[in-house]
N, C-alpha and C positions, 0 to 999 in steps of 0.2 A: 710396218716396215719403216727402217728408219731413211728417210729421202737426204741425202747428204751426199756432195760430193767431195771426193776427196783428192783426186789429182788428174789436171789435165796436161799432154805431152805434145808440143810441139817439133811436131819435124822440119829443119830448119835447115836452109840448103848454105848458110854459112853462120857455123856456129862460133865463131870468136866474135865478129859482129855484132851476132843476135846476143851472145853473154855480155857485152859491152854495152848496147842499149839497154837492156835489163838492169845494168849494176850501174852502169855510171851514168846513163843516161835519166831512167829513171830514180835511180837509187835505191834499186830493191837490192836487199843481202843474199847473198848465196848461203843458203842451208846445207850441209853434209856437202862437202865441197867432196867431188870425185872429177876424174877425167875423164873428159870425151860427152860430160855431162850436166847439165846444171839446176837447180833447182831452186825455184824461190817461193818462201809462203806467201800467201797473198788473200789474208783475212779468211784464215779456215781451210781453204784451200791451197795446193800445194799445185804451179804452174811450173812443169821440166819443158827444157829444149835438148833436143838431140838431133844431131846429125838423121838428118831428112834421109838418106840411104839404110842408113842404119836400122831407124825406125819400122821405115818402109821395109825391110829383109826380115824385124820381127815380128812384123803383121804379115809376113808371105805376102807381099805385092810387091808389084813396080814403084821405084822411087821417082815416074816420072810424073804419072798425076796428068791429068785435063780436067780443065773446069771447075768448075766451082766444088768445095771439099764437103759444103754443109755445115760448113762447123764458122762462127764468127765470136769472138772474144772482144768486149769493150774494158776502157779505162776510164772513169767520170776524175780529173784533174782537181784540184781545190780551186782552180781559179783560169782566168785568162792567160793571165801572166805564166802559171804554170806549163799550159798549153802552148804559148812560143816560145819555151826553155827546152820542150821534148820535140818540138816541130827543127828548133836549132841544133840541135842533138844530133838529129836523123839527118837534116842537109852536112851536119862536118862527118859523120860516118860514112855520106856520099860521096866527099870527094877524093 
């Protein structure tokens, strides 16, 4: 069996933000650019955001969710510095 993953999907309850930190924040590229959708490789893997409703309607569930999902995704930064460029990122998309 081949153990490979190949695409994980985020359901994202504001997806112009969430494609905004993804590209500009971090500066990952958008692959096969479509709307209403986004996708970025990410070393082999392929990480989409979608509209949190959306998702939720094609997995037949509630888009409302409690608690904890089970599911936790990291990013290892190249450096310190890296890490309060994306920490800065995230407070100016806050305000």
């Amino acid at each position: 069996m081949n153990q490979h993953l190949h695409l994980i999907t985020l359901g994202v309850r504001d997806f112009e933000a969430s494609k905004k930190f993804y590209a500009e924040t971090l500066g990952w590229k958008i692959s096969r650019p479509q709307e209403g959708i986004a996708f970025f490789q990410a070393g082999g893997v392929v990480l989409g955001i979608y509209p949190r409703e959306l998702l939720a309607e094609d997995a037949l569930t509630s888009p409302e969710g409690s608690g904890f999902s089970g599911i936790t995704l990291a990013y290892n930064a190249q450096s310190e510095s890296e890490v309060d460029e994306i920490i800065a990122g995230l407070e100016i998309q806050k305000a």
